[in-house]
N, C-alpha and C positions, 0 to 999 in steps of 0.2 A: 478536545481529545486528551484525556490523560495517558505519557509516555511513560509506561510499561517495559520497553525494551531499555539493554544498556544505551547507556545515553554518550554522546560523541561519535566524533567520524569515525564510522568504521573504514577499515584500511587493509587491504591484503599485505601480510607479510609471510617471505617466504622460509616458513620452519623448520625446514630439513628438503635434501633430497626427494622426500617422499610423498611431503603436506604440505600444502596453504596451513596460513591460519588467518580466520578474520581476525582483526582486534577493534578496540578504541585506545589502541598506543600503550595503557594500562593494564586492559582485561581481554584475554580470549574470550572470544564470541564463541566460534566451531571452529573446527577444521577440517577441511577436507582432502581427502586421497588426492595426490597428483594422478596415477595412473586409473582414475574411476571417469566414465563418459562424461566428457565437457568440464571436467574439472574446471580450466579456464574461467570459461563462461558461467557456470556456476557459482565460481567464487567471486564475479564482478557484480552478478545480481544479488546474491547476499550480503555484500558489502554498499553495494548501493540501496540497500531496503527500507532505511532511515530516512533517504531523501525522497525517496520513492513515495513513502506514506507521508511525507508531508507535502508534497505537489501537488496528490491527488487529494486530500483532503483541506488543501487551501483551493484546488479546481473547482471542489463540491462546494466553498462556501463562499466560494466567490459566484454562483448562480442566482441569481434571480427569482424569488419564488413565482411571481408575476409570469417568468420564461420557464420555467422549471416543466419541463416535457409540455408544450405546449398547452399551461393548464392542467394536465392529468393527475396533479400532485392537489391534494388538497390541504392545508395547514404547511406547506414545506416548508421545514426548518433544519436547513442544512448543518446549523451547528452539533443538531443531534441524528446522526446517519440512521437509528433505528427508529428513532420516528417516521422519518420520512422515508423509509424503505417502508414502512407499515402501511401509509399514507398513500402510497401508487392505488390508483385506481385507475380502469378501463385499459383495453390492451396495448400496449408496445405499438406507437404506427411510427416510428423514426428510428433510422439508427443510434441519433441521440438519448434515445429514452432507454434504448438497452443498454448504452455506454455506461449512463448514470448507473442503471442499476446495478452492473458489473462495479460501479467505483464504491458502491456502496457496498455491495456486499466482500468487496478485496478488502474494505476500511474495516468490517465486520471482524472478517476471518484475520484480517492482522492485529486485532484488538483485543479481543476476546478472549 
């Protein structure tokens, strides 16, 4: 996976009475309204976003093609998420096999 995003911890710090800001110590990421819904919570998951895409994309490549939705995957090659999102064959029988697909297509849409 090539990193795209600003690179280092992102960090909440607090910018004025009014805003969060994310940073990485150096650079503003966003900022967000204190008084907009879940501020808080908002600003904890965009600052955790970094670590977030790398757990689940060390989760997907730490699978198994042999286990990879019991079988359903043909050619799985975790290292490249759009292959093997291409690669699913036959319907969803696990909750596992929708998990994967949900990690792959969140590894998608945060890449791209």
């Amino acid at each position: 996976m090539e990193t795209k995003h600003t690179k280092g911890e992102w960090i909440i710090e607090t910018q004025s009475l009014s805003q969060f800001a994310i940073t990485n110590r150096h650079r503003a990421i966003c900022f967000i309204p204190k008084f907009s819904q879940n501020a808080d919570a908002n600003a904890k998951l965009i600052a955790a976003a970094p670590e977030l895409l790398e757990a689940l994309v060390g989760l997907i490549n730490s699978i198994n093609p042999e286990d990879a939705c019991r079988g359903k995957y043909k050619d799985f090659q975790p290292e490249n998420p759009e292959i093997a999102k291409k690669a699913y064959v036959g319907a969803k029988s696990t909750p596992a096999d929708e998990q994967i697909l949900k990690a792959l297509e969140a590894i998608e849409k945060a890449t791209k």
